[in-house]
N, C-alpha and C positions, 0 to 999 in steps of 0.2 A: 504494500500500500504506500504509495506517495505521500510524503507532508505537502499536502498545499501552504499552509501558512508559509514553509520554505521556499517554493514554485511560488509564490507571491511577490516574497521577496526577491527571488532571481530575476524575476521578470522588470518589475521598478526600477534594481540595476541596469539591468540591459536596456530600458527606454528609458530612461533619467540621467543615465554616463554616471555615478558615484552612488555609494552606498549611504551617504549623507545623506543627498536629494531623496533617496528610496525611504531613509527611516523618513521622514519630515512628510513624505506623499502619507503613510501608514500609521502615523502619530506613534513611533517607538523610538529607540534610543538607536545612535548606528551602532554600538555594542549588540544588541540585541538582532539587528540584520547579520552582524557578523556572523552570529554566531547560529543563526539559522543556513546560512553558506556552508558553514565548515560542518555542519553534521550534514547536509545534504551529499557536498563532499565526499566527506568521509564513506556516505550509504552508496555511491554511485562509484567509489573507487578511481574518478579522478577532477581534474579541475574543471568548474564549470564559469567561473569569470576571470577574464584575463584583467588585475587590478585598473591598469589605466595611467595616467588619466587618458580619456575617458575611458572606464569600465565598458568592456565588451563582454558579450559571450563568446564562449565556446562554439563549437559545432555541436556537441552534445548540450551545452546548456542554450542553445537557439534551442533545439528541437523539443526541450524541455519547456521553453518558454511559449511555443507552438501548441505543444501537447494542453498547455493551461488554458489558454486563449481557446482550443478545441470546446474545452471541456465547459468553458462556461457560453460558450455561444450555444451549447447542444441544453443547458440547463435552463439558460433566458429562453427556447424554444418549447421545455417542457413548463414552466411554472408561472415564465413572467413576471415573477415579484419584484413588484419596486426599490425594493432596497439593493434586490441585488447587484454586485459590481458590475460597473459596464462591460457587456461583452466587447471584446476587440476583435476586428479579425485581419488579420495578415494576408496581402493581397501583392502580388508579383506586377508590374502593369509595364507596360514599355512607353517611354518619356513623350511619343506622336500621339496616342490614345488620350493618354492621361493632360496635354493639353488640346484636345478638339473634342471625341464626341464622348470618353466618359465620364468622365465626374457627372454629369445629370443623372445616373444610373446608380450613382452613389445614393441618391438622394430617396430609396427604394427600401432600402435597409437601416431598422434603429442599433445603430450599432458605431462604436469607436474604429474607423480605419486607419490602416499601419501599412503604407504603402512603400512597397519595396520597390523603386525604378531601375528596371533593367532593359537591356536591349531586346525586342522581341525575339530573337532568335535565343537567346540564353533565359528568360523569364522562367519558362519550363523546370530547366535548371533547379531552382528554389522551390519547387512542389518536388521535385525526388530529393530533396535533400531535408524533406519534410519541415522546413524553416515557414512555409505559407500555406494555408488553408485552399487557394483558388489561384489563377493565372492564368494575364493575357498571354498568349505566346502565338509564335509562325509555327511551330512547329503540332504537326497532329500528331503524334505518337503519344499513348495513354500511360502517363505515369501508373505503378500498379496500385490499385486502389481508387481511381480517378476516372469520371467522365470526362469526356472530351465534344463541346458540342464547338461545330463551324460556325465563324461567324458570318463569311467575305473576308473582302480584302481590302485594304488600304492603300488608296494610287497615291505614287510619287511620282513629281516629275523632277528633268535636270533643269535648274532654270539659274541664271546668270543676270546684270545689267545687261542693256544694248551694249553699251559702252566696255564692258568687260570683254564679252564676246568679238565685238569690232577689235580690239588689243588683241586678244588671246587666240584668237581662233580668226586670222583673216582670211586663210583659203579654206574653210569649214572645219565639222570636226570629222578629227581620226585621231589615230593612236599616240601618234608623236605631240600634238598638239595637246590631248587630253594627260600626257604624263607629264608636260611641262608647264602647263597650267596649274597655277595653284586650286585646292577643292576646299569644300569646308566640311571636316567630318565629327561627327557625333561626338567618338570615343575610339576607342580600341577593336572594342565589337563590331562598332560599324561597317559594314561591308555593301552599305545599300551604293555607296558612288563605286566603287569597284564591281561588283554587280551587272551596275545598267552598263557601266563602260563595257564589258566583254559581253554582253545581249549586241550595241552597239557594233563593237569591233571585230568579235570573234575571237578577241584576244585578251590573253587578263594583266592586265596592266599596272604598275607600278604608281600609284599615283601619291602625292604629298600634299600636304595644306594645314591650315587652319584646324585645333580642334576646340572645340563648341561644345559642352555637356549637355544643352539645356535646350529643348525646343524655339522657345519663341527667342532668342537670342540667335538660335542657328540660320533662323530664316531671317533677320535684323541684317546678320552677318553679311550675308548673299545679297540681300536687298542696299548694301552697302557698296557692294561694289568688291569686296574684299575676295572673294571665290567664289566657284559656279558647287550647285550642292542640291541634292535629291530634297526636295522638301513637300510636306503633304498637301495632296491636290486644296484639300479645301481652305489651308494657310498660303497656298501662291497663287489662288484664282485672283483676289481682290487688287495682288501688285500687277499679273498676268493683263490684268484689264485695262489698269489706267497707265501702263506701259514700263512701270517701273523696273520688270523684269520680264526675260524673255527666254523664250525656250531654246535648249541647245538644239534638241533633236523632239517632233513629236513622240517618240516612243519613252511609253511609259513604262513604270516597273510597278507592279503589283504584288503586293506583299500580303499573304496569308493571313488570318487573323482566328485563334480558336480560344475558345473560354475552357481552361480547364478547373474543375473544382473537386473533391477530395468528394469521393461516395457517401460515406458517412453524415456529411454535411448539408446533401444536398436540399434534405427539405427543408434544412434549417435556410438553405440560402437562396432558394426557389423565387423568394419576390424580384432579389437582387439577378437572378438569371434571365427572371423575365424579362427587367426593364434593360440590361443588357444587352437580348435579344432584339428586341423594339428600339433602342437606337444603333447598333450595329446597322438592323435592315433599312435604318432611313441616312444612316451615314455614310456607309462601308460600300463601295462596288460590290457585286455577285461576286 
């Protein structure tokens, strides 16, 4: 049998960064956090917070923290008591989603969300690693224990200034052109400019640039003039129109989009898949 009062405590640490902020959320002493850690510790046979600063989890004390968050979202579903602690639920979402069409879907579920932003192709990732209850991700394959519903896809296009493209690309684009251009990409994961360029060229190309973490910065970026960059149809229609940006090539890249959520959960999270469903089908291409 698990200490929850302990899983309470772990969990404060891991979203608070210190055992301080954790006692102060819980009204106890941090003696008293401590020392619910180190018997937890002790009973699990090894560390579950890396001190910090700030205090992390572990891998095992993520999934510990996972497990807690399960357990009362499946309890707020059987009884509803007012008093009880807000469910949380830990949710993977890739950084294009999470600024265009879902947060309204949030808005579905009474519940604390703890959104973990990862690259769609890696979101997946953190439901087998049992760290999140649900997840946007590209990829279809069913984590074990998990459904997998399609949603559509998410079109990107490559779009650049005029004035970039006139500099960077004066006899069109090709390959040499597009590896000497500077891009603007995501992160590390990102692969969506690498991607369209070999759809494009037939060839996979080497390309450098600009990295940008953060949606609406990324497309600021490009709309700046700074690099040419995949950015989502419904954030470069508005520049597309008044001319501020233009397209490399029509050909677009269409990126997958699947809601995965943990079996156990699901009736628990059934409102929230509906309204997921219902704006995927009014945002998302087939």
């Amino acid at each position: 049998m698990l200490d929850y009062p302990a899983l309470t405590a772990l969990s404060e640490i891991i979203r608070r960064g210190s055992f301080e902020a954790a006692a102060a959320a819980l009204g106890v002493t941090p003696s008293a956090i401590s020392q619910r850690i180190k018997g937890l510790e002790e009973r699990m046979g090894e560390v579950l917070i890396h001190r910090g600063p700030p205090a992390q989890g572990t891998p095992r004390g993520m999934r510990l923290m996972q497990h807690l968050d399960q357990v009362r979202l499946l309890e707020c579903n059987l009884d509803g008591t007012a008093d009880a602690p807000p469910a949380i639920l830990r949710i993977a979402v890739n950084a294009d989603s999470l600024a265009t069409w879902f947060p309204p879907a949030m808005t579905a579920l009474d519940a604390i969300f703890d959104l973990v932003v990862d690259d769609q192709d890696h979101a997946r990732d953190w439901l087998g690693k049992g760290e999140v209850s649900a997840a946007i991700s590209s990829d279809p394959a069913a984590v074990p224990g998990s459904d997998v519903l399609p949603l559509g896809h998410m079109r990107y296009h490559a779009c650049a200034t005029p004035e970039f493209i006139h500099r960077h690309f004066p006899q069109g684009i090709d390959a040499p052109a597009l590896e000497a251009a500077p891009a603007v990409i995501f992160n590390s994961k990102d692969a969506a400019q690498s991607r369209w360029a070999a759809m494009l060229t037939g060839r996979r190309l080497h390309l450098h640039g600009h990295r940008v973490p953060a949606s609406e910065p990324f497309a600021r970026v490009v709309e700046l003039g700074l690099g040419w960059g995949m950015v989502p149809e419904v954030m470069a229609n508005p520049a597309l129109a008044a001319g501020r940006l233009a397209l490399l090539d029509p050909l677009p890249l269409d990126v997958p989009l699947c809601w995965h959520v943990q079996r156990a959960l699901r009736p628990t999270l059934a409102p929230l898949t509906d309204a997921i469903r219902k704006r995927a089908a009014a945002e998302l291409r087939p």
